[in-house]
C-alpha positions, -999 to 999 in steps of 0.1 A, spaced: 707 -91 -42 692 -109 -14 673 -91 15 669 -107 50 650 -91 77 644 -100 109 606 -97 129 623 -76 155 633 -49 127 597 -46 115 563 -30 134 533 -54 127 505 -41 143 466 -53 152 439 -46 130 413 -61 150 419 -44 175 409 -3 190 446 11 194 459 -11 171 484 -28 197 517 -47 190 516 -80 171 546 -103 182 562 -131 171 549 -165 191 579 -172 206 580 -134 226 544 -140 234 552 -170 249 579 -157 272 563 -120 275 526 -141 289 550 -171 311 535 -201 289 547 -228 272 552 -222 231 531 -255 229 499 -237 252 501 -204 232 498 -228 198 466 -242 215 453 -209 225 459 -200 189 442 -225 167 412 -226 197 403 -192 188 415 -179 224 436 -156 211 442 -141 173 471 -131 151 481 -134 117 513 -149 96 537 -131 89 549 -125 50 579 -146 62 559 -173 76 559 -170 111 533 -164 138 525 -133 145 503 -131 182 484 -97 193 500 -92 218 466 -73 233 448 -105 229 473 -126 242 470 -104 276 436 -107 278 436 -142 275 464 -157 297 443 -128 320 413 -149 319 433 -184 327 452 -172 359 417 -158 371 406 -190 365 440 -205 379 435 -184 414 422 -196 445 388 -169 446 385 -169 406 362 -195 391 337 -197 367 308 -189 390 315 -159 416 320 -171 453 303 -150 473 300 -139 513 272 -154 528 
């Protein structure tokens, strides 16, 4: 007998994390966060963002640290956000 079972069916959830948030599969972080699949692989194996593999071999993102990170990139991304705070003079 043979059973198959689908990510979507099962709850991974974040160990690293207080609340112990969702872990996802790459592909719905990717489309959840509005980046490319490639970008979220970078993010990945930079240490931007963790997550673990799954028992059936696929990428598993927390989905807390995947927030926090594509966060931190449109801040940067904006107009006022930058890596040293404007300020009024």
């Amino acid at each position: 007998m043979t059973v198959i079972r689908s990510l979507e069916n099962v709850d991974y959830r974040c160990d690293q994390c207080p609340g112990r948030p969702d872990m996802v599969s790459d592909t719905e972080a990717a489309a959840t966060f509005g980046l490319p699949l490639e970008a979220l692989h970078q993010m990945f194996n930079s240490g931007l963002l963790h997550g673990v593999q799954s028992p059936e071999g696929k990428l598993l993102i927390c989905s807390a640290s995947a927030a926090e990170a594509t966060g931190r990139l449109k801040q940067m991304d904006s107009p006022s956000g930058s890596a040293i705070t404007r300020r009024k003079l």
